[in-house]
KOLMARNU-382408 format. One record per residue (C-alpha): residue number from 1; residue in one letter; x, y, z. Coordinates in steps of 0.5 Angstrom, whole numbers, plus 500, padded with zeros to 3 digits. Last residue first. Layout:
num  residu  c1  c2  c3
NUM  A  X  Y  Z
...
This chain:
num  residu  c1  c2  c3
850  X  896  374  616
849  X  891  369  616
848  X  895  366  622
847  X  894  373  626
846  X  888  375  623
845  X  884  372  630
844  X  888  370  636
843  X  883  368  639
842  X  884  370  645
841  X  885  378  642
840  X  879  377  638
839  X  875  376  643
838  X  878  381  648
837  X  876  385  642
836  X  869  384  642
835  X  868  384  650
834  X  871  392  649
833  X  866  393  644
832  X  861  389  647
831  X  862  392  655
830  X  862  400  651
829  X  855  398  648
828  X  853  397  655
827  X  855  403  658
826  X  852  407  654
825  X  846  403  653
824  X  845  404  660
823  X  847  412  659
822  X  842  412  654
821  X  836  408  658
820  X  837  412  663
819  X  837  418  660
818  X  831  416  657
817  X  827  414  664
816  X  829  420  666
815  X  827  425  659
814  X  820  420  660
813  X  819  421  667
812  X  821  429  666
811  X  815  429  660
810  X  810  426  664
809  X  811  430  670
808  X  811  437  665
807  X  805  434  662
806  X  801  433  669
805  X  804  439  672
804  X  800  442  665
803  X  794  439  666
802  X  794  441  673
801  X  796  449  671
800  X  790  449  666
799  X  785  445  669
798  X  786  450  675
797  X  785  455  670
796  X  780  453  667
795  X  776  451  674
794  X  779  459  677
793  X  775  462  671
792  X  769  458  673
791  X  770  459  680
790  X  770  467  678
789  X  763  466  673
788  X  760  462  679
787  X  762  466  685
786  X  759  473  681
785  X  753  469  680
784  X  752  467  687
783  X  754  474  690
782  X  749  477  685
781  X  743  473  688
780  X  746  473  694
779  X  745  480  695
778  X  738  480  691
777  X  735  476  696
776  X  738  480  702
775  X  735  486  699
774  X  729  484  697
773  X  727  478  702
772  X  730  472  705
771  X  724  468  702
770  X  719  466  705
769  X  713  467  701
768  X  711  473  706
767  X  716  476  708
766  X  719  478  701
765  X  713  481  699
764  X  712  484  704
763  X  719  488  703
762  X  716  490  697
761  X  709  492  699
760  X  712  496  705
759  X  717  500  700
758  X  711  501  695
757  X  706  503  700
756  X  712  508  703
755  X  713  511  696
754  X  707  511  695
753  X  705  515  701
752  X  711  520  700
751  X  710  521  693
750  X  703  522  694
749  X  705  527  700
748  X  709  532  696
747  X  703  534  690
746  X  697  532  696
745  X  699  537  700
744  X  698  544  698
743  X  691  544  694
742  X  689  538  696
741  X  690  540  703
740  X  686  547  702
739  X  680  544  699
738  X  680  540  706
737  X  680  546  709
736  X  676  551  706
735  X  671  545  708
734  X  671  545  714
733  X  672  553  714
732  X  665  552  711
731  X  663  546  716
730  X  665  552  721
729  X  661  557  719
728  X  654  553  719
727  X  655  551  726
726  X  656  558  728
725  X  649  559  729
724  X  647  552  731
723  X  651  553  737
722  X  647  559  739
721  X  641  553  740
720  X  646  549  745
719  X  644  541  743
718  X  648  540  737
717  X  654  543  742
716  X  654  537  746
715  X  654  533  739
714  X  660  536  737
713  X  665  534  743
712  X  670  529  740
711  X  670  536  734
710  X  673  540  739
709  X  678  535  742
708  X  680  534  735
707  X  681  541  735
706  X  686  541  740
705  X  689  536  737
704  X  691  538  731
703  X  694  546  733
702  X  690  552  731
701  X  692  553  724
700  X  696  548  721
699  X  692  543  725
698  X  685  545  722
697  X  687  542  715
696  X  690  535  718
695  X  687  534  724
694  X  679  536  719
693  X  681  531  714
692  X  683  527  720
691  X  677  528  723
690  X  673  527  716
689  X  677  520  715
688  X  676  518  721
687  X  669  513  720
686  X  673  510  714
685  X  678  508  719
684  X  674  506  724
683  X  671  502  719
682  X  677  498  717
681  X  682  499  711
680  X  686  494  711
679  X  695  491  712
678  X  698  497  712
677  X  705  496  714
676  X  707  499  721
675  X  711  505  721
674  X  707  509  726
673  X  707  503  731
672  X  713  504  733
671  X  711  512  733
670  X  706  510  738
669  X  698  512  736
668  X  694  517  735
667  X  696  522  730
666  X  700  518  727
665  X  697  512  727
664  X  691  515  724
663  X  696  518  718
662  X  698  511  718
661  X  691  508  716
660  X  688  514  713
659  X  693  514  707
658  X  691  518  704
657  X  693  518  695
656  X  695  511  695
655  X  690  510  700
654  X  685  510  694
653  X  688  504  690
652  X  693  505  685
651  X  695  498  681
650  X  703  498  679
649  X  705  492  684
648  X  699  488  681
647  X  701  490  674
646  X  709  488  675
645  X  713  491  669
644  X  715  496  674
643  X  717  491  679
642  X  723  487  674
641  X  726  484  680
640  X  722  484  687
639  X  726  478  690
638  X  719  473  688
637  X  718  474  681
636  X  725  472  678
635  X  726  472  671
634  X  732  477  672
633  X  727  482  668
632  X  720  480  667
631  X  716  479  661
630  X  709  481  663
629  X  704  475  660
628  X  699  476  666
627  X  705  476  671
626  X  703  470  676
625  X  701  466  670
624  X  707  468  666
623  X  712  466  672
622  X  708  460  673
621  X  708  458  666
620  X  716  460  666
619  X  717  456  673
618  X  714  450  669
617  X  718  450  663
616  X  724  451  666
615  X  728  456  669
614  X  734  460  668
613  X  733  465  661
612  X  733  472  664
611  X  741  472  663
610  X  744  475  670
609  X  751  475  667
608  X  752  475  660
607  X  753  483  659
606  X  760  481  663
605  X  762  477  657
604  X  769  474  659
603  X  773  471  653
602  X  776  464  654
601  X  782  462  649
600  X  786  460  656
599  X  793  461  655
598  X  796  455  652
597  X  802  452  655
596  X  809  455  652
595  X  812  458  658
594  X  810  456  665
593  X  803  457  669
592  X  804  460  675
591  X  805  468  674
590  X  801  468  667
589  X  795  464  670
588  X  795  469  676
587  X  794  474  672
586  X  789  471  669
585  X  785  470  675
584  X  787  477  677
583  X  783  478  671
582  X  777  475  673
581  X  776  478  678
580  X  777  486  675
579  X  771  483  670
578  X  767  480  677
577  X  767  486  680
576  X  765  491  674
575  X  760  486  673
574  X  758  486  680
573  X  757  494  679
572  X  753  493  674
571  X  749  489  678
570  X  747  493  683
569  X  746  499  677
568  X  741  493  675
567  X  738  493  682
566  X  738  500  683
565  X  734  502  676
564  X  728  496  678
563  X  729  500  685
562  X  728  507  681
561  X  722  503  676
560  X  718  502  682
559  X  718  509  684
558  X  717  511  677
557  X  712  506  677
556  X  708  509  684
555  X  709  516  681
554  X  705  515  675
553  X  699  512  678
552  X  700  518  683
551  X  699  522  678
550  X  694  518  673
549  X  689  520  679
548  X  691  526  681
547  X  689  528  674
546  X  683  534  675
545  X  686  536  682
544  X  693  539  679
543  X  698  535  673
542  X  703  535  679
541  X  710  533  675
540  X  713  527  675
539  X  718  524  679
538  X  725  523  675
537  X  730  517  672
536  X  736  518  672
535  X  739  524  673
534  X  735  525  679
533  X  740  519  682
532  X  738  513  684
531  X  733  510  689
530  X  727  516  686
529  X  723  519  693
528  X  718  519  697
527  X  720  518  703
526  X  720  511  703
525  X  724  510  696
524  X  730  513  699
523  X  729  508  705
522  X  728  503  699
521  X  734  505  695
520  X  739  504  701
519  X  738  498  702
518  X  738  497  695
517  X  746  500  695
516  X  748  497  701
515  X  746  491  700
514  X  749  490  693
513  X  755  493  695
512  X  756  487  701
511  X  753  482  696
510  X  759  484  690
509  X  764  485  695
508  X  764  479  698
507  X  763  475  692
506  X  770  477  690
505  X  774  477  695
504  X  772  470  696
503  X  774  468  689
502  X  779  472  689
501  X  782  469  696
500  X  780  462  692
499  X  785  463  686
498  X  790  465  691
497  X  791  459  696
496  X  790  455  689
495  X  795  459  686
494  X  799  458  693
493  X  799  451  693
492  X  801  449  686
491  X  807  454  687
490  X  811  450  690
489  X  809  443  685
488  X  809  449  679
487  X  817  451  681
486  X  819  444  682
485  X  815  442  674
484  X  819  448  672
483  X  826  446  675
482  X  825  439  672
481  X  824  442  664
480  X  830  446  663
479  X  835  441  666
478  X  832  436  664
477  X  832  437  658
476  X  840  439  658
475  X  840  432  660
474  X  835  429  655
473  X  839  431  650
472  X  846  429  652
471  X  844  422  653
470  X  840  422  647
469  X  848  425  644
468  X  851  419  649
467  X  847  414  646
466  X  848  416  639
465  X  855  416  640
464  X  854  408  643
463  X  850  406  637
462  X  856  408  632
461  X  860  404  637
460  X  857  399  639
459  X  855  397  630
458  X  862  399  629
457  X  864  393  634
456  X  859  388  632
455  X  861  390  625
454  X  869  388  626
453  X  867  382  630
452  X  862  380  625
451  X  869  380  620
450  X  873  378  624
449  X  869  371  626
448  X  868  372  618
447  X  875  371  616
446  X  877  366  622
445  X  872  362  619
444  X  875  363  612
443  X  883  362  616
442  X  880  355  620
441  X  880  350  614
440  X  885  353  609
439  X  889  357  614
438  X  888  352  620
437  X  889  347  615
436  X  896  349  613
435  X  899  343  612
434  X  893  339  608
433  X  889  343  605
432  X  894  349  603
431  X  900  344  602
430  X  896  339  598
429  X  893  345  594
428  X  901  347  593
427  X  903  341  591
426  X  897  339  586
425  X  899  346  583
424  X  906  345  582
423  X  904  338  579
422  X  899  342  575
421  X  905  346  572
420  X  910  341  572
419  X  906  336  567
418  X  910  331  564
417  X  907  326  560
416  X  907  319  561
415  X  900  317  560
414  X  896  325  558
413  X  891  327  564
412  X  895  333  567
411  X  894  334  559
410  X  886  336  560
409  X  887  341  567
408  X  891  346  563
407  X  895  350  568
406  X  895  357  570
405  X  895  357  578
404  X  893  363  583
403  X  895  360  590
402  X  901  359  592
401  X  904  364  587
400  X  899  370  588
399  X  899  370  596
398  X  898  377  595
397  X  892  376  590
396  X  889  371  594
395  X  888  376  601
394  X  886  382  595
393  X  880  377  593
392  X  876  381  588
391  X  880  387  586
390  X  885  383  586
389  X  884  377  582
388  X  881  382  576
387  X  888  385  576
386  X  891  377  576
385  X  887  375  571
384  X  889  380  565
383  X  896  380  568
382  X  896  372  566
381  X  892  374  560
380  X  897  378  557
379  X  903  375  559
378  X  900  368  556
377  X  899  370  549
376  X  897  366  545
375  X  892  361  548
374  X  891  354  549
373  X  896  351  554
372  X  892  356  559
371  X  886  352  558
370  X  885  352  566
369  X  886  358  571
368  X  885  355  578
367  X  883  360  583
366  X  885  357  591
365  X  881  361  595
364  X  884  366  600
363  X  881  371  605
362  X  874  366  606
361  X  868  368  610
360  X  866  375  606
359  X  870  374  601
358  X  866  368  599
357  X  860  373  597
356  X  866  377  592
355  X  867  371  589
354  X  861  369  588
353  X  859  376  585
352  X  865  375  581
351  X  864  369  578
350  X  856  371  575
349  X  858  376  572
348  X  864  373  569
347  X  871  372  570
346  X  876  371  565
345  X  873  368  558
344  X  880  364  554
343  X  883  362  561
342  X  877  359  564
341  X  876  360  571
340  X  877  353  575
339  X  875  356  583
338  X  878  352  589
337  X  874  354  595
336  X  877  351  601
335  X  873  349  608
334  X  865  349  604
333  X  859  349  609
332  X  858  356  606
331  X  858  355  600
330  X  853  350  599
329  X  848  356  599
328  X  852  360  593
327  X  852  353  590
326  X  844  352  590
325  X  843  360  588
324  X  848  358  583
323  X  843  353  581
322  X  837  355  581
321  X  839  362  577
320  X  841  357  571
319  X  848  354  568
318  X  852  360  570
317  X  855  357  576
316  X  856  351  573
315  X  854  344  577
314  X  859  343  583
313  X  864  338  583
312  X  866  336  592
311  X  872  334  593
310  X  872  331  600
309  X  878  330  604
308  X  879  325  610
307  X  886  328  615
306  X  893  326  615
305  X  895  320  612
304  X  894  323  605
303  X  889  318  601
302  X  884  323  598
301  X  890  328  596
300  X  895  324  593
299  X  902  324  592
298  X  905  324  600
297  X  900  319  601
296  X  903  314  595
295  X  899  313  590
294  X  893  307  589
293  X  887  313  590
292  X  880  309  591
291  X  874  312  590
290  X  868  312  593
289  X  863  318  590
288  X  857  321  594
287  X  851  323  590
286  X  846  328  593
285  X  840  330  591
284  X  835  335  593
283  X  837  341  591
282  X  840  338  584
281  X  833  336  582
280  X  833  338  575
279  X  839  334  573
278  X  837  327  578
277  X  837  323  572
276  X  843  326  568
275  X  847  325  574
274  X  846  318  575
273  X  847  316  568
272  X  854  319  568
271  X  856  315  574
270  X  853  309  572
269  X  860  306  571
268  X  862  308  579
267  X  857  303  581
266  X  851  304  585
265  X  848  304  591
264  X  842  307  594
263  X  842  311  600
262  X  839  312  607
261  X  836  305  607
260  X  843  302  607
259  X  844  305  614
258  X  853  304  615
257  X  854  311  611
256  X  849  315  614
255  X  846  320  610
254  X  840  324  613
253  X  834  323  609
252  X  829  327  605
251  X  830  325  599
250  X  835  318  598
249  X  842  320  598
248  X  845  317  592
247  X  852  312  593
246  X  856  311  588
245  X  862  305  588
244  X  868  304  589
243  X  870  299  596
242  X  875  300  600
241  X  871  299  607
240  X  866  305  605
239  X  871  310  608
238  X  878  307  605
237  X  875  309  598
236  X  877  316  599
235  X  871  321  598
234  X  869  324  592
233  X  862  328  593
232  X  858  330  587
231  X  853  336  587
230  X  849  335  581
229  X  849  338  574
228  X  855  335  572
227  X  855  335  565
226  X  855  341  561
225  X  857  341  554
224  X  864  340  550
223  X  863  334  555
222  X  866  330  561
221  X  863  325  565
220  X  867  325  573
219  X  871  319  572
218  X  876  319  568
217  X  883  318  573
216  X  889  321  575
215  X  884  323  581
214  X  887  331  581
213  X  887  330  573
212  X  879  328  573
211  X  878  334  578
210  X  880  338  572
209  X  877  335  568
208  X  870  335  572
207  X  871  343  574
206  X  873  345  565
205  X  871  351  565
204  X  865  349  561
203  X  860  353  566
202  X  863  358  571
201  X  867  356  577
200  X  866  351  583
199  X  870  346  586
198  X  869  345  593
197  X  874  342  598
196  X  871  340  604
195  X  876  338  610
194  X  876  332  615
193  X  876  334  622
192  X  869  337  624
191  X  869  341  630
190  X  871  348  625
189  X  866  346  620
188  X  860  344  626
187  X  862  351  630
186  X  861  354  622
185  X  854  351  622
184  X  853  354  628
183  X  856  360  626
182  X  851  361  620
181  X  845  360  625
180  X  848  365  629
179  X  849  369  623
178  X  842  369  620
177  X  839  371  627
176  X  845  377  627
175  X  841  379  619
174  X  834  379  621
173  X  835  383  627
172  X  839  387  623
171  X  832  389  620
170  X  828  387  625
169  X  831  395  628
168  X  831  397  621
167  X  824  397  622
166  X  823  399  628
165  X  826  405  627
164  X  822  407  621
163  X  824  404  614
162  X  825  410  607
161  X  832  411  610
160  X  834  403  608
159  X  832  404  601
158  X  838  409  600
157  X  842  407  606
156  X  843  400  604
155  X  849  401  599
154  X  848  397  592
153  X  841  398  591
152  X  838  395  586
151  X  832  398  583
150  X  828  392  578
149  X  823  390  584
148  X  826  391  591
147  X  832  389  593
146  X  836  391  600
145  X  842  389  602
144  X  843  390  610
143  X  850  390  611
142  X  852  385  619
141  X  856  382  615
140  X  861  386  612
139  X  859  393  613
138  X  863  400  612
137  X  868  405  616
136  X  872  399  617
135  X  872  397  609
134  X  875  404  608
133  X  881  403  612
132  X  883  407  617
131  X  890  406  621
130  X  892  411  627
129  X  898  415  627
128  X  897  417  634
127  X  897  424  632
126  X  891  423  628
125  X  887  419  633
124  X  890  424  638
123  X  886  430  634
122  X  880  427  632
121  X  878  425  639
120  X  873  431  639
119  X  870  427  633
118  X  866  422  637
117  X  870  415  637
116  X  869  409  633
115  X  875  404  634
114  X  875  397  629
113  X  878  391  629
112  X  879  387  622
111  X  885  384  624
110  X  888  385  631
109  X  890  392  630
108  X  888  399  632
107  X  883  400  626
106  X  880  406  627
105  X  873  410  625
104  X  874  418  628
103  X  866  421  629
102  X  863  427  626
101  X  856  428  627
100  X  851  428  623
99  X  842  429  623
98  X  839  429  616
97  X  839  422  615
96  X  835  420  620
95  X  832  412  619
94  X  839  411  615
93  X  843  414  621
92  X  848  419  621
91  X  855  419  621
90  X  860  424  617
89  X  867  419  618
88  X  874  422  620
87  X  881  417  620
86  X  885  422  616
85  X  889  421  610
84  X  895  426  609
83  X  895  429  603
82  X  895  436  605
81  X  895  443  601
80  X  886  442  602
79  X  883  439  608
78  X  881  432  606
77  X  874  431  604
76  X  869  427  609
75  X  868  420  608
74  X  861  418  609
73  X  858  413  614
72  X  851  410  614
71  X  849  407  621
70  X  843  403  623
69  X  840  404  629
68  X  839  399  635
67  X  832  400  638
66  X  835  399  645
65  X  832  395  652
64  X  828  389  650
63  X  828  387  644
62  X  835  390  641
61  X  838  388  648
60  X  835  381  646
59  X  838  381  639
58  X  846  384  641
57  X  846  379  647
56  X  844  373  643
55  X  850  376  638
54  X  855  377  644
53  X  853  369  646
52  X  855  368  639
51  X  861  372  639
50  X  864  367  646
49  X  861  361  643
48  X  865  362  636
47  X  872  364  640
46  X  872  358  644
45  X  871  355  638
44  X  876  359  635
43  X  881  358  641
42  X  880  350  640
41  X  881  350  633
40  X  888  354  634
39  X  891  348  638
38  X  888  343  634
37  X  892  345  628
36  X  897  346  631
35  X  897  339  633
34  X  895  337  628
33  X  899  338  624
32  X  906  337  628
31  X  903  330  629
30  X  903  328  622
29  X  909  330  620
28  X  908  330  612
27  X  915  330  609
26  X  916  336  604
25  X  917  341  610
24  X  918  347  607
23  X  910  349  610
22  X  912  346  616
21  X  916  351  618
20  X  912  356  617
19  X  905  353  620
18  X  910  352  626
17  X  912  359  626
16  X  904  361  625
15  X  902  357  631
14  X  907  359  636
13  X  911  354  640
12  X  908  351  646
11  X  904  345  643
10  X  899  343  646
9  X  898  335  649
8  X  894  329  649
7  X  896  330  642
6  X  889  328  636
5  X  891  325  631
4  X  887  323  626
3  X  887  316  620
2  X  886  315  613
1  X  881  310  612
């Protein structure tokens, strides 16, 4: 078994001189290679720990903190007269296209290492000189390709912009968790001591001849058609204890060379008919191949003395889907790439995309251009070749002479023929596996390592102006929102201050006008005459004797209908009250509540307020009962509203006409008691009705009390015969002056009597039921009414005004909240540039590439 060696001790010179030193050495010098080679294996593992920590950081703070956004980046025309090629890139992001801005992509070195800044640096990134690459300005690993159907996208931005945030954002989740795994198994690879070299390429190239040669011998099956259908390694005999022999992995199990239940064995003679058994399992199946190699260790690949090597022969790339797609997955787990292309067909399709996805990890492949013998014109084919290699792999066609060789594999075969071309090649392999193997080996993960690096760092950057844009946004956000919401939180006070001031002035000047004005309609009432001005409504005129009657009817419901009249100018007046309220409401609004909040929609309809329509079912059947059918106004009986549609205030009684009771108090009794209300007609009032008729007329001559003494002593004078003489013309004056009151008194004493009777009664009215009577009941009416329209107007707009404050507080917690969150993914995303970069320098990446 070839043996390792591991020094105990690194070596103090640089690795890339050593590497160089080495490589014209054709002695082997053990130590030296794998020393360096342990030297460099150590930082790249340390390397690969340090990018999966920043990777498993990248996901949580993708999960946790910031949805990272996918960028797109577009190169920006030069500037005309000037061929000078300027760092500066139009970025957007797939999930809003339409948004750019202007950065500068640099690469300041250390491999594929990239810079992205705002473009306000353009300037000193110009005057710097700084290096720009198209591949810096685009993904390598981290890119997200997208197929649907039949419509294959190239450039992810055109299917990925149809995605929302979140989506994108699991996206390139999806796409770090594929890398972790994947540089999990490169830690494995890089730990690893032995190589794998696989060789692949298009079908009938000639892999299982050209493996043969590399061996010496026939042992893979060779045919004018396809043979090898399975994945074939070939490992040194001294690893299965000098034996030659098969083993076939069992399905399912993990192959261990020292359990024999993990495989089954066979002879190398059944190799052929192993692989046409396993050829529709080739997912499944794994053949190992123990040969021994007699030649000396400077001349063989297996038995070198430095490290174990495997040859692993790969099914055709274009044979099927199934198993190409199998030989891309194996790749990965794959040191070199030897690629056997055919002289006679190029590169085809199925060619280069291997090729350009092994790119990604592996710089340089080790391309064989086999059946080279057989063609004519060499020249041609040699340029033909090596145009399509550089354009595929730019690193294996700068080191075109070490790597791209045109052999014919079939005559290396030939016993006792000189082949200096496949021995070249066999060299150059040796020395590429062998004494460059940190860069056959460690070079493709240094590849990918610089490679993810280089999308992590665009990634931060890319993601870290986006941060510093929202950061800049929910600044100048706040800085317009939060002096509104300061200026609402100060002002809170003072509007509900205000709002309750209009309220109660409001309220205040409706029930004192309200009082006054009916207050004043009921003396006015008292003495007969209207409560609002003549204008309005006037009494009647006096029909004489014949229609005293239907004249004091009249006047009584003209007189009622005055207090009707004056409630409703009451009203009027409140309603012109509340409008001028409700707009102080308004204004108020228009003081405190800040721009872009909807004023209220609401319309004040002053001719709503009193509606008829308040009570129930009960209250309006008591009401119709109460009122015999009469529809009455304000819809409330006992504050006296709607009296002239009332029929028991609108009745005429005799005293409407004389009022005996009072005019006897009058003449009779204290003034106090004068005033009092009529509460019944008793027989002494019947019995007065002459003498008072006789005051009345007889005391605009002689004086009232005077006769009234006279007529007291009337039955003394019956007994006096000379008194019977005279009696007869006294009845006659008695008479004329009766007639004469009538005549001259009852057209201005009615209004008055029933004015008085009218103001008794509705005041009555009011005492006797309780309530606070028809002034004091009609105030807080109105003011009741009044406080509800006010206190609804003041309810919207406190609504309003609280709603808003809300809102504003809401949207000044979130614009906090992101500019947090911005200046945290700020920072954070300069950390992971500036860790990604100390990575790389650690770890040397790109430098033994290079």
């Amino acid at each position: 078994m070839a043996q390792s060696y591991f020094p105990a001790a690194r070596v103090a010179s640089p690795v890339k001189e050593q590497f160089d030193l080495l490589a014209g050495d054709k002695q082997l010098r053990v130590e030296d290679v794998q020393e360096a080679y342990v030297e460099q294996k150590d930082r790249l593992v340390h390397a690969i720990d340090s990018t999966t920590s920043v990777l498993d950081e990248i996901r949580k703070f993708n999960k946790e903190e910031w949805v990272i956004r996918y960028p797109q980046l577009a190169a920006q025309p030069a500037e005309e007269g000037s061929s000078r090629k300027i760092p500066r890139r139009s970025l957007s992001f797939v999930d809003d296209p339409l948004n750019e801005t202007d950065v500068v992509v640099q690469r300041p070195g250390h491999g594929r290492s990239v810079t992205v800044s705002s473009a306000s640096d353009a300037a000193e990134a110009a005057a710097s000189g700084a290096a720009l690459d198209d591949k810096a300005s685009d993904f390598q690993i981290l890119r997200l390709d997208l197929k649907i159907g039949a419509a294959n996208s190239s450039h992810a931005a055109t299917l990925v912009s149809q995605l929302e945030k979140a989506s994108i954002a699991n996206l390139i989740d999806e796409r770090i968790t594929a890398s972790i795994s994947h540089m999990s198994k490169l830690r494995a690879r890089v730990e690893d001591t032995s190589s794998k070299v696989l060789v692949t390429g298009d079908l009938n190239a000639g892999k299982s001849t050209f493996v043969n040669a590399l061996l010496r011998r026939e042992v893979m099956p060779v045919d004018q058609q396809p043979c090898t259908t399975a994945f074939c390694e070939v490992h040194d005999a001294a690893e299965n204890e000098g034996k030659e022999e098969v083993h076939v992995v069992r399905d399912g199990a993990a192959y261990d060379i020292k359990d024999g239940s993990t495989y089954t064995p066979a002879p190398i003679s059944d190799l052929e008919e192993i692989i046409g058994e396993h050829e529709d399992n080739i997912n499944k199946v794994l053949i190992k191949l123990y040969l021994a190699d007699t030649r000396a260790p400077a001349e063989s690949l297996l038995n070198n003395g430095v490290v174990d090597i495997s040859l692993i022969d790969a099914p055709g790339l274009n044979r099927d889907s199934l198993k190409t797609t199998a030989v891309f997955a194996r790749q990965e787990e794959i040191d070199v790439v030897v690629f056997v292309v055919s002289a006679e067909n190029h590169f085809t399709l199925s060619a280069k995309e291997f090729l350009q996805n092994a790119s990604n990890e592996k710089a340089y492949l080790f391309i064989v251009v086999n059946k080279y013998d057989q063609i004519k014109n060499k020249e041609k084919c040699k340029r033909l070749v090596l145009d399509q290699i550089r354009q595929l792999s730019p690193g294996t066609y700068e080191d075109a002479e070490d790597l791209v060789h045109f052999v014919d594999s079939a005559s290396a075969l030939q016993p006792f023929t000189a082949n200096p071309a496949f021995d070249d090649l066999e060299s150059a392999l040796r020395s590429f596996v062998l004494v460059k193997r940190s860069k056959s080996k460690l070079g493709p993960v240094q590849t990918y390592l610089s490679n993810l690096l280089g999308d992590v760092e665009l990634l931060a950057g890319t993601n870290k102006i986006l941060a510093e844009q929202e950061h800049k946004h929910a600044m100048d956000e706040l800085a317009a929102k939060r002096p509104v919401l300061e200026k609402m939180k100060g002002g809170r006070d003072a509007l509900e201050e205000g709002l309750e001031s209009v309220e109660e002035d409001g309220v205040t000047k409706a029930t004192t006008r309200t009082r006054s004005r009916l207050t004043n309609a009921l003396d006015l009432v008292g003495q007969g005459k209207v409560a609002v001005e003549e204008g309005l409504l006037q009494l009647p005129s006096w029909p004489g004797l014949l229609g005293v009657w239907d004249y004091t009817r009249e006047v009584r419901r003209v007189l009622l209908a005055s207090l009707d009249a004056a409630v409703k100018l009451a009203e009027d007046e409140a309603r012109l009250i509340t409008t001028s309220g409700v707009t102080r409401v308004k204004d108020l609004g228009e003081s405190h509540l800040p721009e872009g909040v909807e004023r209220s929609r609401r319309v004040f309809m002053p001719e709503a307020m009193f509606s008829t329509i308040r009570r129930g079912a009960k209250a309006s059947k008591s009401r119709r009962s109460s009122t015999h059918g009469a529809v009455v106004a304000g819809g409330m009986v006992g504050l006296g509203i709607g009296l002239s549609q009332r029929p028991e205030m609108l009745d005429t009684t005799f005293f409407d006409i004389f009022d005996v009771s009072h005019q006897f108090w009058v003449n009779f009794g204290d003034k106090e008691d004068s005033v009092k209300e009529d509460e019944g007609v008793s027989a002494l009032s019947i019995v007065s009705v002459g003498a008072g008729a006789l005051s009345l007329v007889g005391g605009k001559a002689i004086g009232a009390r005077g006769l009234v003494e006279g007529v007291m002593h009337v039955a003394d004078l019956f007994g006096n015969e000379g008194t019977r003489k005279w009696i007869a013309p006294v009845v006659g004056a008695f008479a004329i002056g009766a007639t004469a009151y009538f005549v001259l008194e009852l057209p201005s004493t009615i209004p008055r009597t029933v004015g008085r009777r009218v103001r008794n009664s509705v005041v009555q009215d009011g005492a006797a039921d309780g309530s606070e009577g028809y002034v004091e009941g009609n105030a807080k009416r109105v003011g009741r009414e009044t406080r509800k329209v006010l206190r609804l107007a003041s309810w919207d707009l406190k609504e309003r005004f609280r709603s808003a404050m809300e809102e504003r507080g809401k949207e000044v917690k979130t614009m906090e909240e992101m500019a947090q969150r911005a200046n945290r993914a700020m920072e954070w995303f300069e950390q992971v540039g500036t860790r990604s970069d100390a990575i790389r320098v650690e770890a040397r990446l790109g430098e033994l590439s290079a």
